[in-house]
C-alpha positions in Angstrom: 191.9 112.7 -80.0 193.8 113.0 -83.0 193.3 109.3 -83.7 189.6 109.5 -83.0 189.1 111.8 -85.4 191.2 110.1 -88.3 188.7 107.3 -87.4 185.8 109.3 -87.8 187.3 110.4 -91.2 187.3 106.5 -92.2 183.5 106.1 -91.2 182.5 109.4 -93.3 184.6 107.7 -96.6 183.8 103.8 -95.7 180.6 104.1 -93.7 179.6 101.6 -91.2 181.0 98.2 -92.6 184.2 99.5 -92.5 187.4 98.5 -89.9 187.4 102.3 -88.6 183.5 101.9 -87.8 184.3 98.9 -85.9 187.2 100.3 -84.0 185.2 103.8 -83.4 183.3 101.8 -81.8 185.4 100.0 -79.1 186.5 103.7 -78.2 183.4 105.5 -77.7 183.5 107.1 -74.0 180.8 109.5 -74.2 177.2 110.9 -75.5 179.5 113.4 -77.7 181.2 111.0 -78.7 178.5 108.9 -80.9 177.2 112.4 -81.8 180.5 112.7 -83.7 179.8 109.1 -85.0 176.5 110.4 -86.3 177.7 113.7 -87.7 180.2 110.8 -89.4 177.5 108.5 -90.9 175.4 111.6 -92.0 178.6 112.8 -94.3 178.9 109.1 -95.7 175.2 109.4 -96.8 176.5 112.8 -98.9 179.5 110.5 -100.2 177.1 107.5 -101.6 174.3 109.4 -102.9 172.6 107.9 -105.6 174.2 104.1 -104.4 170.7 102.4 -103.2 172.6 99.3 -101.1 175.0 101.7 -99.3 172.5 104.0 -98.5 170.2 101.8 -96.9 172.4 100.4 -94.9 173.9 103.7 -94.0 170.5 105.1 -92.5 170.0 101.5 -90.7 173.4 101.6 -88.5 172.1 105.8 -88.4 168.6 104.9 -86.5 170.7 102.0 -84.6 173.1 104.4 -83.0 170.4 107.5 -82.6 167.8 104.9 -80.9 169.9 102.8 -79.3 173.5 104.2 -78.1 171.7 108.0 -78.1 168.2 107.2 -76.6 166.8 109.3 -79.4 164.1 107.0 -80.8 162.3 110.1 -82.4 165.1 110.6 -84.3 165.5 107.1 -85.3 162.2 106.9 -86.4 162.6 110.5 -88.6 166.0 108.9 -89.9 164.3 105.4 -91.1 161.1 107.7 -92.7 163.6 109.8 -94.6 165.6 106.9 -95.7 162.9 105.1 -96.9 162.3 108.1 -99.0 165.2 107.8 -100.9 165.6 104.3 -100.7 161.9 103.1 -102.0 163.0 99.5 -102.4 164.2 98.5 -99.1 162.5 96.1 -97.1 165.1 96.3 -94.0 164.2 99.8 -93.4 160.5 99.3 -93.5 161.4 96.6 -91.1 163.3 98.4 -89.2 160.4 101.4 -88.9 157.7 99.3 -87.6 159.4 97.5 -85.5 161.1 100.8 -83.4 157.4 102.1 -83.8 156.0 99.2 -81.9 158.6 99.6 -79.1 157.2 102.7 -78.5 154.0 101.5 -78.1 152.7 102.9 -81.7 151.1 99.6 -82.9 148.9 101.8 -85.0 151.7 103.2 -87.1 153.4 100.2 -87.0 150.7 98.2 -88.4 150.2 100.6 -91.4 154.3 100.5 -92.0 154.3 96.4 -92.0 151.0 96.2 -94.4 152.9 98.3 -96.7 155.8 96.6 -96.7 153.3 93.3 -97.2 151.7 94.8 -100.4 155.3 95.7 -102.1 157.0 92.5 -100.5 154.0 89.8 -100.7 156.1 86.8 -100.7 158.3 88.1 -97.8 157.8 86.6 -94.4 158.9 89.1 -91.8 156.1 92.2 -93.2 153.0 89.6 -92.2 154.5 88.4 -88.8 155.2 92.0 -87.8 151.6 92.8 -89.0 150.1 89.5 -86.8 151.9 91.1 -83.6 150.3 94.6 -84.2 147.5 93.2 -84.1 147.9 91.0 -81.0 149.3 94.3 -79.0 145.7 95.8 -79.8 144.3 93.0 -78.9 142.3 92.7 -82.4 143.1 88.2 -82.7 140.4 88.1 -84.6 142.8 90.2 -87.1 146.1 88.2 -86.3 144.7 84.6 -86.8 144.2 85.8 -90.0 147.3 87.5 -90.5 148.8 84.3 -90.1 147.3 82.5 -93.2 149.9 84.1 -95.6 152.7 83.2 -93.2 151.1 79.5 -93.7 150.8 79.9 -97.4 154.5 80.8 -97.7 155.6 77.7 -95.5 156.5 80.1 -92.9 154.9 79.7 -89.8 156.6 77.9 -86.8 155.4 75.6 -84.8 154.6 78.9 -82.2 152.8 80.5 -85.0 150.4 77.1 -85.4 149.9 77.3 -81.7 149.3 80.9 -81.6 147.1 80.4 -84.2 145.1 77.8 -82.5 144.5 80.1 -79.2 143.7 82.7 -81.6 141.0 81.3 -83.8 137.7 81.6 -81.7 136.4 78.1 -80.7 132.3 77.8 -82.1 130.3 77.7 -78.5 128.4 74.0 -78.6 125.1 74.1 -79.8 122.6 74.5 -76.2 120.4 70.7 -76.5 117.4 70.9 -78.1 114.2 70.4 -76.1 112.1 67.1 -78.0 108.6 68.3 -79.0 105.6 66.5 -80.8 105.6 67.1 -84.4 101.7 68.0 -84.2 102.8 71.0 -82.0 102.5 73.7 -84.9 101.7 74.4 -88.7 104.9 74.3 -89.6 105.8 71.4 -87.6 103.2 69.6 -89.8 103.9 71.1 -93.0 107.5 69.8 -92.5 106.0 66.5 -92.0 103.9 66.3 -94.8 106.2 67.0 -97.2 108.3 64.3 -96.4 105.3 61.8 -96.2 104.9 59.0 -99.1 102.2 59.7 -101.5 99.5 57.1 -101.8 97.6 56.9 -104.7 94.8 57.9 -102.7 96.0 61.1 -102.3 97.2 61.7 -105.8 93.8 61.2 -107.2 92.1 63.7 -104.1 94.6 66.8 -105.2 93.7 65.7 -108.6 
């Protein structure tokens, strides 16, 4: 016990990239047990305050262990939202939010998170393809083939993206045949058909 928590003191001073992180890690038996890891992380955050880089990647490994190891998205999500916060120019978080909200089927939320991150990160990749697969999980393709023009743009799309783009783009239905009819069959069949006629000289000097 004694040595968990002199690991757990490690994490709080040298946060997740750190050897004791890494070794709290291999020992973890129990629910309790990351909730001490989190009570660890969330004193690190106190000790690197005002340190943007740190920070962010602080809250990052916090939402990891809360959604994944705990099974508390909703507190992953309120970590990532608060992080984001504090840490306005980080484009992992924002990432990192839309994605966990599209796992749990907010597509909505996740949509407005990645068009954000889009508008403050334009020539970034990842913000527009997470934007193209809100839109496919409502169903709105329409919105996702063009969702995928800035991904082309940027020389980013894949070869999936090309072909996702193809079934995505609506084909133009063909044009139904047109049934022949006689040119005399109407007024403006005929006016059409005057006005493409030669004029004689005949007919110059009668509208004269």
């Amino acid at each position: 016990m004694q040595g968990l928590e002199a690991l757990l003191s490690a994490v709080a001073l040298e946060g997740p990239d750190g050897v004791a992180a890494g070794e709290y890690a291999k020992q973890v038996q129990s629910a309790d047990d990351w909730e001490l890891y989190e009570q660890a992380l969330m004193r690190h955050l106190q000790q690197v305050a005002g340190d943007d880089a740190k920070l962010g990647r602080a809250y990052l490994e916090l939402a990891r262990v809360q959604g994944e190891a705990m099974q508390r998205s909703d507190k992953a999500i309120g970590t990532l939202e608060f992080g984001i916060a504090e840490v306005k120019q980080n484009l992992t978080l924002r990432l990192a939010l839309g994605e966990r909200l599209r796992a749990q089927g907010l597509a909505d939320q996740a949509g407005v998170v990645f068009r954000q991150a889009a508008g403050l990160y334009p020539a970034s990749p990842d913000p527009w393809r997470g934007l193209v697969q809100c839109y496919v999980d409502r169903g709105k393709m329409a919105e996702a083939a063009l969702g995928l023009g800035p991904l082309c743009v940027l020389g980013a799309a894949s070869e999936s993206d090309m072909r996702a783009l193809t079934r995505m783009t609506p084909s133009r239905p063909p044009r139904p045949p047109t049934r022949s009819r006689p040119r005399c069959c109407g007024p403006s069949s005929i006016a059409a058909s005057r006005a493409r006629w030669p004029r004689s000289s005949s007919t110059r000097s009668c509208s004269a």
